[in-house]
C-alpha positions in Angstrom: 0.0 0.0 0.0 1.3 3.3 -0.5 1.9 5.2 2.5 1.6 9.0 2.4 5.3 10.8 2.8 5.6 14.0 5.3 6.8 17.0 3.9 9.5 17.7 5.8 10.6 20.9 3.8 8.9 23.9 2.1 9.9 26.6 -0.4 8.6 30.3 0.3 6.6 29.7 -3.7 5.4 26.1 -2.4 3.6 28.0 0.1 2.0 30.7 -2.0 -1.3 27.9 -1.8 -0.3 25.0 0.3 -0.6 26.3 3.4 -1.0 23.1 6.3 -2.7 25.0 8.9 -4.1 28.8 8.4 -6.0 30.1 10.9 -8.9 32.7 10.8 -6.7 35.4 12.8 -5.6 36.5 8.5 -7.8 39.3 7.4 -6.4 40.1 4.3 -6.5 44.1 3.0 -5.7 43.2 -0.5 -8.5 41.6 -1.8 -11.4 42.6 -3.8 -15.3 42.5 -2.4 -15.6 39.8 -4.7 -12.6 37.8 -3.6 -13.3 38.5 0.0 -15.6 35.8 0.7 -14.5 32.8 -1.2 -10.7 33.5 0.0 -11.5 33.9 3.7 -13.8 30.8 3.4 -10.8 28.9 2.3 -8.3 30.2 4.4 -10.2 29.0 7.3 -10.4 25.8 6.3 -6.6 25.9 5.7 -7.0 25.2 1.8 -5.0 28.5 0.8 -3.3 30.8 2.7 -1.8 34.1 2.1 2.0 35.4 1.7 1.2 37.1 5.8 -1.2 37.7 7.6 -2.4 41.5 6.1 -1.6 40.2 2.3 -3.2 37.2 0.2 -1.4 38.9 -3.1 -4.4 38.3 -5.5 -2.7 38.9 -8.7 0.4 37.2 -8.1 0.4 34.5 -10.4 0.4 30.1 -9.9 2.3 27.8 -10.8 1.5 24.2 -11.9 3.2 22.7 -8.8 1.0 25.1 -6.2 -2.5 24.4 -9.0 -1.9 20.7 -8.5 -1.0 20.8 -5.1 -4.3 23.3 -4.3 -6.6 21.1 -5.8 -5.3 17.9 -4.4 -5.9 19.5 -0.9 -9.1 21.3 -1.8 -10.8 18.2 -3.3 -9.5 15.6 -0.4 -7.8 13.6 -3.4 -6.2 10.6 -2.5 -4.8 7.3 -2.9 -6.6 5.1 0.0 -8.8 3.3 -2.3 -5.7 2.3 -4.6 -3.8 -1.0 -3.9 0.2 -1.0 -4.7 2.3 -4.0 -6.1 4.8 -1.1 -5.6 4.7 2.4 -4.4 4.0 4.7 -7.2 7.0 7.7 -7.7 6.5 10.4 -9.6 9.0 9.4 -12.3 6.6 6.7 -13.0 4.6 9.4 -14.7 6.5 12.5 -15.2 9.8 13.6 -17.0 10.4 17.1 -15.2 8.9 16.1 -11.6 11.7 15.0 -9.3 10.8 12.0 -7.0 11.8 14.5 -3.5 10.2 17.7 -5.0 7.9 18.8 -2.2 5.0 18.3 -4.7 5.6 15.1 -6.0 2.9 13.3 -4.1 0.2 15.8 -5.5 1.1 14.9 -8.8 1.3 11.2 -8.2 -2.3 11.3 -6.7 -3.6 13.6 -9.3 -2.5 11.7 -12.3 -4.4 8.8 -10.7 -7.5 10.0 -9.5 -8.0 11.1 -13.5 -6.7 14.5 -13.8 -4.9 15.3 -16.9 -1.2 16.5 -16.5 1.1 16.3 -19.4 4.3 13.7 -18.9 6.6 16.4 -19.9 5.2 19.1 -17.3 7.5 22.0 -16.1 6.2 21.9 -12.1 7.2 25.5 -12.3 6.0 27.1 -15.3 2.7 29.1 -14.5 -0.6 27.8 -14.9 -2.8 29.8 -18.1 -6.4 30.0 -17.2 -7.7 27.3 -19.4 -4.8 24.8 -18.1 -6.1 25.4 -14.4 -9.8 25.2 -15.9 -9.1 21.7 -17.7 -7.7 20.5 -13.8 -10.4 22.1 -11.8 -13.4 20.2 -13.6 -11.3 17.0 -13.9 -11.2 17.1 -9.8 -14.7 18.4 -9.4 -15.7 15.3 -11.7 -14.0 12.8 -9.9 -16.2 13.2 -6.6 -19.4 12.2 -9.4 -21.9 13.4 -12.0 -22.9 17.1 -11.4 -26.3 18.7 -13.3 -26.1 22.0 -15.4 -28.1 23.7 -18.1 -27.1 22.0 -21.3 -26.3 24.9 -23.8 -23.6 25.7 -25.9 -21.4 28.7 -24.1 -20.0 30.8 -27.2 -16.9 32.5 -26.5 -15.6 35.3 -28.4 -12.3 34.2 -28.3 -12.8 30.3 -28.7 -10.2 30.1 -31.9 -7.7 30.4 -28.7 -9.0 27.7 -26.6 -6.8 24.7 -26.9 -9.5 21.8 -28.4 -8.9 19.1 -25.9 -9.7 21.6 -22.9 -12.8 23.5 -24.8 -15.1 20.7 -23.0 -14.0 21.6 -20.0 -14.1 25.7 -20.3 -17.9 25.5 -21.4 -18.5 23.2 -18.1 -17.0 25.8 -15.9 -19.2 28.6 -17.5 -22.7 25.5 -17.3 -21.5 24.4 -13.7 -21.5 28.6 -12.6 -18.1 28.6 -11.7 -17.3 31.4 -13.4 -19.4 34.5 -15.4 -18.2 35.8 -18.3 -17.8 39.4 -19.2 -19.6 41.9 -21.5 -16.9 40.7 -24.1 -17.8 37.2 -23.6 -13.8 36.4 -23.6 -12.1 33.2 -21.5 -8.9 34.5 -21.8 -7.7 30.8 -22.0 -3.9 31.8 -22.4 -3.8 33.9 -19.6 -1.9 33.4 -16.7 -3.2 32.6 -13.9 -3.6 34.6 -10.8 -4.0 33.6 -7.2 -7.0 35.6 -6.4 -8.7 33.7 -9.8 -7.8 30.2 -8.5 -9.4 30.6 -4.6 -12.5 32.3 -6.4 -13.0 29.0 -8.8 -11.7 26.2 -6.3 -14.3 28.0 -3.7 -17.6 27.8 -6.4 -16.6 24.4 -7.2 -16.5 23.5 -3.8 -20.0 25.2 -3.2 -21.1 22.8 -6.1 -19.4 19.8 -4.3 -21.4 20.7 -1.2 -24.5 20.8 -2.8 -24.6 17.6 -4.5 -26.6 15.1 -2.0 -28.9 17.7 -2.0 -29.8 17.8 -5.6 -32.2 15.4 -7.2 -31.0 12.8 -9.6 -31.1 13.6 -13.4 -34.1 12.7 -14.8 -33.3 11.7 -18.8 -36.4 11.1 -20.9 -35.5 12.6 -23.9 -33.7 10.3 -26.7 -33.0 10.6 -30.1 -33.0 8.3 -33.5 -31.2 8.9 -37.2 -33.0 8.5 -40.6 -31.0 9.2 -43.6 -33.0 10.9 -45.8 -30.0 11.1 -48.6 -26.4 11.0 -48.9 -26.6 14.7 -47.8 -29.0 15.3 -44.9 -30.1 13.0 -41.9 -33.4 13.3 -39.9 -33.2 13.5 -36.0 -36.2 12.7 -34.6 -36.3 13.5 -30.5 -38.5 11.8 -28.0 -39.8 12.4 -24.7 -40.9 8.8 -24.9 -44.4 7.7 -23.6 -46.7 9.8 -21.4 -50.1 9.3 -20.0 -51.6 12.8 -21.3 -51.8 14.8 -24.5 -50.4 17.8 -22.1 -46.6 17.0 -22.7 -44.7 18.5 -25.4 -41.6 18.4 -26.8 -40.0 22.0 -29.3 -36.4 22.0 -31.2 -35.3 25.8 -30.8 -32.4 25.9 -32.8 -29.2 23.8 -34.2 -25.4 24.9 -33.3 -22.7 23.4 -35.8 -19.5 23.2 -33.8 -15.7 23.1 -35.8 -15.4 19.6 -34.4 -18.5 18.4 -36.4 -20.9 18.0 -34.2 -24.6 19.6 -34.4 -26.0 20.5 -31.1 -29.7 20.5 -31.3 -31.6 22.1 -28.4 -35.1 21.4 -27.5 -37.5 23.1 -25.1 -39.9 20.5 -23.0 -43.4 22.0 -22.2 -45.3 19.9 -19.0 -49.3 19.8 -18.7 -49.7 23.2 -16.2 -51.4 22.5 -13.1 -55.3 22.7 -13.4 -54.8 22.0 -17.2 -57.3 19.7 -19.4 -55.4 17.6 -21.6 -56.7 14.3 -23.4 -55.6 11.2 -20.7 -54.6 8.9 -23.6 -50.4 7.3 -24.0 -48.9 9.8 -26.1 -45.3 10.0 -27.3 -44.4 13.6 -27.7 -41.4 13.7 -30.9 -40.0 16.8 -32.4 -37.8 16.9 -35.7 -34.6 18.0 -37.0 -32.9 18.1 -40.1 -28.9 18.5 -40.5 -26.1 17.6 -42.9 -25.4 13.8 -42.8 -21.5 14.6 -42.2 -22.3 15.6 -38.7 -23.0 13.7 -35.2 -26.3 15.0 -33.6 -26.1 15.8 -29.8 -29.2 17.0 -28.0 -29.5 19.3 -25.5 -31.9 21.1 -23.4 -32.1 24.6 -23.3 -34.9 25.9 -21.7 -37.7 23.7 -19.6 -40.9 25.5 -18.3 -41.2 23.4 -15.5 -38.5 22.6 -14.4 -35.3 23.4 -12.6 -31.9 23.8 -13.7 -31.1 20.3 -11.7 -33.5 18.4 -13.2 -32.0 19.1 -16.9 -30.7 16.6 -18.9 -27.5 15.8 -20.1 -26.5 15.9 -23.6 -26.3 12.6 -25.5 -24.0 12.2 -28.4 -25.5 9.9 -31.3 -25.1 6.2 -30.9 -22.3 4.6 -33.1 
């Protein structure tokens, strides 16, 4: 079994967000209303901590090391479920991450708990925003499924936003992690600042929290494919079968994505309360016609009653 090493030694940058033990004596005067909160939450719970007691240095910037080693400690990740022929080192999975580095063991139990760190890694270059992003909902997803809104977030400046990590930059706008601006920008290359990092590790956590308290996805819509030519395919969406006439099902609109995909989004409409509808088994379908070249994936945008949690996820097209 793997047994957990002690750090015996700390650098002044390993600290910037590894703090062991932060108590709530730090009121920090550098932060902004908004980062008041979410930093002070996480301070007290000895997640982050701030360069002295007076100064949390918001816009000092992270580096992959003190990302990894943040959400590591912020999400409880560990290794206790994991049985060992031998004990993992970090050399196992990394070229640039010494075995003794103080942050070895954050990357070792990262890598296995699913997050995705390249082998060749500099532990001290500085986290961009959509690096830090790509980690964030990797952790968050590990503790289980979370609802959200299905929609497709349009950024102005997706051309920048590396493809394997887009996924994860729309779930952190769907999971209300973070708001865009009036410019509707990511800023995916930007570095990454320390003020940024407690804001989205403290939302995600809020999310975390909320989870046993959140109803269990109910998914009742599905889809088939009828070619109709060698050009366009028909996809017909179902609600499947209800006992009234009162249930509907609407496509709003169709969203063709760079990667070829063609996200339909439907509305569902419920019988209201006090409403006279037929009592016979109805099946409620709604139609959509796109190029045959692309892979249909539904997704609901708007429901008129019912609540964000209750939303379905999208489903790609069965190969």
């Amino acid at each position: 079994m793997f047994k957990r090493k002690q750090v015996i030694s700390v650098l002044s940058t390993a600290a910037l967000l590894c703090s062991l033990s932060v108590g709530s004596a730090f009121a920090f005067n550098d932060l902004s209303p908004e980062q008041q909160g979410p930093i002070t939450s996480l301070t007290e719970r000895g997640i982050i901590s701030g360069m002295d007691a007076q100064h949390f240095v918001p816009q000092g910037n992270i580096s992959y090391a003190q990302g990894i080693q943040l959400l590591v400690k912020a999400f409880d990740l560990s290794l206790a479920a994991i049985d060992f022929v031998k004990a993992p080192v970090a050399s196992d999975f990394f070229t640039k991450v010494p075995n003794n580095a103080w942050y070895a063991e954050a990357f070792i139990t990262a890598q296995l708990n699913g997050l995705t760190i390249p082998k060749d890694v500099d532990p001290n270059s500085t986290l961009t925003r959509e690096q830090f992003a790509d980690l964030l909902i990797h952790a968050l997803e590990s503790k289980g499924d979370f609802p959200m809104v299905k929609m497709m977030v349009l950024f102005a400046d997706s051309d920048q936003i590396a493809p394997e990590m887009s996924g994860s930059a729309q779930r952190m706008v769907l999971y209300r992690i973070i708001t865009l601006g009036e410019d509707h920008k990511f800023y995916p290359k930007k570095a990454l600042t320390r003020g940024e990092a407690s804001v989205w590790v403290y939302n995600a956590l809020k999310l975390l929290d909320t989870k046993t308290e959140q109803p269990p996805i109910q998914q009742d819509v599905s889809f088939t494919v009828e070619k109709v030519n060698q050009d366009v395919s028909k996809v017909i969406l179902s609600r499947g079968q209800k006992p009234t006439t009162g249930y509907g099902i609407k496509v709003d609109g169709i969203q063709f994505t760079e990667d070829g995909q063609a996200i339909i989004s439907y509305t569902l409409t419920n019988p209201a309360p006090g409403s006279m509808n037929g009592e016979m088994i109805t099946e409620p379908k709604a139609e959509a016609y796109i190029p045959a070249k692309y892979k249909p994936v539904i997704a609901q945008t708007v429901s008129t009653q019912a609540s964000p949690q209750s939303l379905p996820p999208a489903q790609p097209a069965a190969k």
